[in-house]
Structure formats: C-alpha cells, structure tokens
C-alpha positions as CSV (number, residue, x, y, z in Angstrom):
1,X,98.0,82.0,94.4
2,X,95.6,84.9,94.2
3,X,95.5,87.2,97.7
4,X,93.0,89.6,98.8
5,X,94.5,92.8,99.4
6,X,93.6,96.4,100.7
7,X,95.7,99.0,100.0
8,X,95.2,102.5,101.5
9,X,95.1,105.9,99.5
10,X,94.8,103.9,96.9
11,X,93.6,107.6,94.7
12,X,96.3,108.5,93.7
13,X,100.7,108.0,93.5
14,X,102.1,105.4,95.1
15,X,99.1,103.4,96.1
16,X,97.5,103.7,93.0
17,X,100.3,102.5,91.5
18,X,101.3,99.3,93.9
19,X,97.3,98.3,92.8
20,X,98.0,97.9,89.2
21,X,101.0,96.0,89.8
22,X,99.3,93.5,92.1
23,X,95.8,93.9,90.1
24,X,98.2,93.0,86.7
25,X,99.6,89.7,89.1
26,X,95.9,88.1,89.1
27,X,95.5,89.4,92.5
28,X,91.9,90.4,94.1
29,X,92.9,94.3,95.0
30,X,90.2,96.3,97.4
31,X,91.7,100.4,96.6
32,X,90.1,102.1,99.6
33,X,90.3,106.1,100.1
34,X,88.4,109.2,100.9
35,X,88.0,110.0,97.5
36,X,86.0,107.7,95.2
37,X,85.7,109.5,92.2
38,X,89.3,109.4,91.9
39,X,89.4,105.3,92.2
40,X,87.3,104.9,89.3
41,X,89.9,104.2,86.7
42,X,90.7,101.1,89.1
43,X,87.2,100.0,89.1
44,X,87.5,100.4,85.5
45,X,90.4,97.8,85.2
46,X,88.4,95.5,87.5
47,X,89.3,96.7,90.8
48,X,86.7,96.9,94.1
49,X,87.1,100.4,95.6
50,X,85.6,101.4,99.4
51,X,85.2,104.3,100.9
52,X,87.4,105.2,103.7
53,X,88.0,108.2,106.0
54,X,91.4,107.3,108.3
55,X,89.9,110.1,110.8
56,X,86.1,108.2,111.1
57,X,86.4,105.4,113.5
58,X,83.0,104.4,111.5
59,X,84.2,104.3,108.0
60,X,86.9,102.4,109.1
61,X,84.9,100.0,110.2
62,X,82.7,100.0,107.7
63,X,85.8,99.3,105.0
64,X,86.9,96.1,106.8
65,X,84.0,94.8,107.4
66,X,82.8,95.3,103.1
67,X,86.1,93.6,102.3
68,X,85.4,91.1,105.1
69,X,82.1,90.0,103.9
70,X,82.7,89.7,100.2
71,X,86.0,87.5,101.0
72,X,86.1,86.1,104.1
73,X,89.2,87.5,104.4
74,X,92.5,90.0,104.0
75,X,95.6,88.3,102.9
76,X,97.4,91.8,102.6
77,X,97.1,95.0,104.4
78,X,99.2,98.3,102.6
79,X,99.0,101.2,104.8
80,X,100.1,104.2,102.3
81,X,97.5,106.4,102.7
82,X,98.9,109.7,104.4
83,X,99.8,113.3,104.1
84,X,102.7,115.7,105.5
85,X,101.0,119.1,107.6
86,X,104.4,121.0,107.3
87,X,104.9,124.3,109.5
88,X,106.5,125.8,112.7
89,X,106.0,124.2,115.6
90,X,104.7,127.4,117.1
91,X,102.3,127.8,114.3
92,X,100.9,124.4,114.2
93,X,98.0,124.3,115.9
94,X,97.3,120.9,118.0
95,X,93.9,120.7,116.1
96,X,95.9,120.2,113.3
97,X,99.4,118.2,114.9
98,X,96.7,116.1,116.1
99,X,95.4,115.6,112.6
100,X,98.6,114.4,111.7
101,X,98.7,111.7,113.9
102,X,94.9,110.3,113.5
103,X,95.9,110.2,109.8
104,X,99.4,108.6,109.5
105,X,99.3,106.8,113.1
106,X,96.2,106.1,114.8
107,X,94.0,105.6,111.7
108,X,96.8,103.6,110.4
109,X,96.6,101.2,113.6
110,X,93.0,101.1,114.3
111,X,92.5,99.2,110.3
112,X,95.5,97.1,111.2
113,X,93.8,96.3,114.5
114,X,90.8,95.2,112.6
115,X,92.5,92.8,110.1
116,X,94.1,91.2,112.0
117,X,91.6,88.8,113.3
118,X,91.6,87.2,110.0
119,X,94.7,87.0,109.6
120,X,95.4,85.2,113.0
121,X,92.6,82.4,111.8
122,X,94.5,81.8,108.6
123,X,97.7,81.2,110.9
124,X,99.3,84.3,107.7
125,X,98.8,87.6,106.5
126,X,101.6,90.3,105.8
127,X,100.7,94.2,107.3
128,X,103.3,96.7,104.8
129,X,103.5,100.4,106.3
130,X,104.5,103.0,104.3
131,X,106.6,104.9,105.9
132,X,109.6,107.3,104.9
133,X,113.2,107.9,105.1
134,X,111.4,110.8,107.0
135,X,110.7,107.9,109.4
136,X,115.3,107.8,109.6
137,X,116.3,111.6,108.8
138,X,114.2,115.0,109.0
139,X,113.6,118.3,107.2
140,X,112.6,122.0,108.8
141,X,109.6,122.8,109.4
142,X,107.8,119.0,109.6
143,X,107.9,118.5,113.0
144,X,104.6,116.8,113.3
145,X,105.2,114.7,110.1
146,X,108.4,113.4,111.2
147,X,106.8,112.9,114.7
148,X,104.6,110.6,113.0
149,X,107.2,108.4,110.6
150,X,109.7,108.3,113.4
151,X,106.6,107.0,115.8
152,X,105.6,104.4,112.8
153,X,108.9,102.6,112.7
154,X,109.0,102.1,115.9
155,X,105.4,101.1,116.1
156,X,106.0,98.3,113.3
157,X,109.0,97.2,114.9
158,X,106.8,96.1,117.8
159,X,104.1,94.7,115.8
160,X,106.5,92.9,113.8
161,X,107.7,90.9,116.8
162,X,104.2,90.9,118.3
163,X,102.8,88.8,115.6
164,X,106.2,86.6,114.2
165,X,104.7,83.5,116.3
166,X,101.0,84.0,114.7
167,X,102.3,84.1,111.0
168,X,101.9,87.5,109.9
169,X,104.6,89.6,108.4
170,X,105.2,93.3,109.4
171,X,107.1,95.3,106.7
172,X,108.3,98.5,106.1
173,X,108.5,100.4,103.1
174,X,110.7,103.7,103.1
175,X,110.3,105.9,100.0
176,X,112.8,108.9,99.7
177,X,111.3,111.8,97.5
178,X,109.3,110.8,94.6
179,X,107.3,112.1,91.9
180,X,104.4,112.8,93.2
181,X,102.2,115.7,94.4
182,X,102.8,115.3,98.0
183,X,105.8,117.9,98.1
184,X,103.7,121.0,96.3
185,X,100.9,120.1,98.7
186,X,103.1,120.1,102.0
187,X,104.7,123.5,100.7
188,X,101.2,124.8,100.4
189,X,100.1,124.0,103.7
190,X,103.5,125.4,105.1
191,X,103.2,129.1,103.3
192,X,99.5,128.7,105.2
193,X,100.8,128.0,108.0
194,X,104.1,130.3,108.6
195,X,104.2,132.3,105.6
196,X,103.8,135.3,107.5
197,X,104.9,136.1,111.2
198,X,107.8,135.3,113.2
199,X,109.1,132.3,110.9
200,X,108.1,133.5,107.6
201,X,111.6,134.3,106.2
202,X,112.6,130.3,106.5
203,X,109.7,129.3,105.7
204,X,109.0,130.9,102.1
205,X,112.3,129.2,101.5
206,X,111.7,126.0,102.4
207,X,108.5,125.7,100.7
208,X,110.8,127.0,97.5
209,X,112.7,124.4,98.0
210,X,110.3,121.5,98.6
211,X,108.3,122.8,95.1
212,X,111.8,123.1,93.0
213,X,112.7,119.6,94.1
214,X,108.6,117.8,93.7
215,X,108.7,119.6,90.3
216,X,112.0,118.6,89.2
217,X,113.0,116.0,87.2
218,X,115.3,114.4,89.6
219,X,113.0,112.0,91.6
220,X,112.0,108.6,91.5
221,X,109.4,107.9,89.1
222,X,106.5,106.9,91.5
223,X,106.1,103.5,89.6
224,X,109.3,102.6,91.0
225,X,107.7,102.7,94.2
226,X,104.7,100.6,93.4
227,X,106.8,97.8,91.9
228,X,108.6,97.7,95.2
229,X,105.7,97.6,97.6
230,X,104.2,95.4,95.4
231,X,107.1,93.0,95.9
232,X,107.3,94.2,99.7
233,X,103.5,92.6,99.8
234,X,104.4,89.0,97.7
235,X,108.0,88.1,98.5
236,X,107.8,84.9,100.1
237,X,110.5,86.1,102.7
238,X,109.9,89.8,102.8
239,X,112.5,91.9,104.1
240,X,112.0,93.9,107.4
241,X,112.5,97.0,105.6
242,X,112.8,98.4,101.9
243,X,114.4,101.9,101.7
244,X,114.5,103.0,98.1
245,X,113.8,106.6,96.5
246,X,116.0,109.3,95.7
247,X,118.3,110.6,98.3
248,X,117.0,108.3,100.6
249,X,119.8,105.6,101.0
250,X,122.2,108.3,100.9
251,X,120.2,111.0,103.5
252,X,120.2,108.0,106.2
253,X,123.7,106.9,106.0
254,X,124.7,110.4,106.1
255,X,123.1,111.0,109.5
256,X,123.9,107.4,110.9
257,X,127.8,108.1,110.3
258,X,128.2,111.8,110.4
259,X,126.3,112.3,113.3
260,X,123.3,115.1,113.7
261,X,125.2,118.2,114.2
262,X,126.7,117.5,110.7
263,X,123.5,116.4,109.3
264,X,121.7,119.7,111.1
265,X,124.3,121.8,109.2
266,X,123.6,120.2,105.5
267,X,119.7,120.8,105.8
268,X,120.3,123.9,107.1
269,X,122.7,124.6,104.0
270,X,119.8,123.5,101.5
271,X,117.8,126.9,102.9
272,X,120.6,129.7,102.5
C-alpha cells in the first residue's frame, strides 16, 4: 500500500538516497530541504519537492501544511536532514552551538510536532530519526554535534513510548561514517573554527583525519544507508533502532565494554 512520506534533506546523500528507494516502492515521496535546485533530479523521476528551512519556524510550517493539503496526510516522517559544526568548545561560539541544536534538535521536533496530528487521526504513522553512532560514542572537537545526537536518542526514546498507545512508531537510525560529503564539510568548519589559536595543533590534525577517512575508500557506500532507512520506514514491525555503517557496531561496543577511559585513549591515539 502506497504511503505518503517526507523525508528531510532530502538534496543530497543519505536522504536523497532513502527517496529513490521508497519512490522506486510505488510510494508518494515529498523530498523537502533548503535547497531546491538540488531536488530537481527527484522531481525529475516524479517526486514532489518543498522548500524547507529547519531554522524558520515559518517554512516549517509552510512544508507540512503543502504536504497536508495535497494528501490529507503523512504516513511517514524521516528526519535526516542535519549537519556537524565541529570545533573547540572555547571557540564555538553559542551563536553557532545554538545553530546546532535548532538544526539537528529543535527543528527536528518542531516538524515532528506538526505531523503528528495526522497521524493520531489515522490511529498509525512511523517518525524515523537519523541519528548516529555519534548519538552512542564521540570524536574531538564535536562537542556540540555530539551534544545534539546524544540529546536525540534520548529524545526518541521518550517519544517512542509517548506515542506506542496512539499507533505511531518511533525509530532510530544510526549511521557510522559513510560516503558522503558531510566529513570534508565538518573538517572545514573545524580549521575555521580552531585552526589557529590555542587549539590549533589538534585541530589541523583532526580535520586531517576526518578528510583522509570521508575521502577514503573504506566507508559505507551511502546507498547502503538509504536501503536501510527505507526498510526502517516500511517494516511492518520496525525495530527500535538500526545501527549500521562502518565502524559503527564496532566503535559502540568498544566503549559499552571497555569503558571511557579506554575508549578516551583510542580516539586520542587516532590524532598522534
């Protein structure tokens, strides 16, 4: 059965991705970002694309409500739109932590809010965050981007058990690194940000590092990723989390039974 879905930085990796799996299913996708132009080869394929700006309670708005009144509903929510402000937490302004958050958090729970009205008449409805193994583990000099993962699984734990009675599903999906441009972006804001000054030294390095490994061939083929929040989204029983990506099953466990000091000394390792 068809389902009406809106899927969130749906321009580019993995959310452009999970919309041609579920647009190849028969399914009626919405791909809704900032930037339209780069949506068109969806719209191409048959796709609706809406503007939206995660930072403008208006546009927000304005996205539901154009899904809303073409179909009368939202079967499917996929929250993946989101970027990673890496830096010193003494560099980072609060403008800009605060960025972070209106992005990846509140902008992320203000659509949800909005959706789920319909989905509470229909008695169903699923709502899949993308999160991270980010959301599990940690990395220098991403404070305020781990801030924000760590914040969302906790945040979809409660929703999950908020609407279990009303018929809605709460999922998470945690990618570990994958092919996509998100790493060479971060390290570009973090040289920005503490290239020079007190924290320079480490931070020229791990901005090496996070541009050796995003343009390596080691990670997960971002397709990968779409197939499984695709399936994340149309599972009949969904589970409550999917944690799949390179390094990502392996990064957790070693935290979870090695303990942080341990896990504190093999980041720290990665940076010598």
């Amino acid at each position: 059965m068809s389902k009406v879905i809106v899927i969130t930085g749906a321009s580019s990796g993995m959310g452009k991705s999970t919309a041609n799996f579920l647009h190849a299913q028969g399914h009626k996708v919405y791909g809704a970002a900032r930037r339209l132009e780069e949506m068109r080869d969806l719209q191409e394929k048959g796709m609706q694309i809406v503007s939206l700006d995660l930072t403008d309670d208006a546009s927000i708005v304005s996205c539901v409500n154009t899904v809303l009144k073409i179909e009368g509903k939202i079967d499917v929510l996929i929250n993946n739109a989101g970027y990673g402000s890496y830096g010193a937490v003494e560099d980072v302004t609060i403008e800009e932590a605060k960025r972070q958050f209106e992005v990846n958090i509140f902008g992320l729970a203000r659509i949800t809010q909005l959706v789920l009205p319909s989905m509470r008449e229909n008695s169903s409805g699923r709502i899949v965050n993308i999160s991270s193994m980010g959301g599990k583990v940690y990395t220098p000099m991403g404070a305020w981007y781990h801030a924000t993962k760590h914040a969302l699984e906790g945040w979809s734990d409660c929703l999950r058990l908020e609407l279990a009675e009303k018929g809605i599903d709460v999922v998470l999906v945690e990618p570990g690194g994958i092919k996509t441009a998100w790493g060479v972006i971060a390290a570009e804001n973090l040289r920005k940000t503490s290239g020079q000054g007190a924290y320079a030294a480490f931070a020229n390095k791990v901005a090496e590092g996070l541009v050796k490994m995003y343009t390596s061939n080691g990670l997960t083929k971002v397709d990968v990723l779409g197939k499984v929040i695709a399936n994340a989204a149309m599972t009949k029983k969904p589970k409550t989390r999917y944690l799949r990506g390179y390094m990502a099953k392996p990064s957790v466990a070693i935290r979870k039974w090695f303990g942080d000091r341990f896990f504190d000394k093999l980041m720290m390792s990665q940076f010598k």
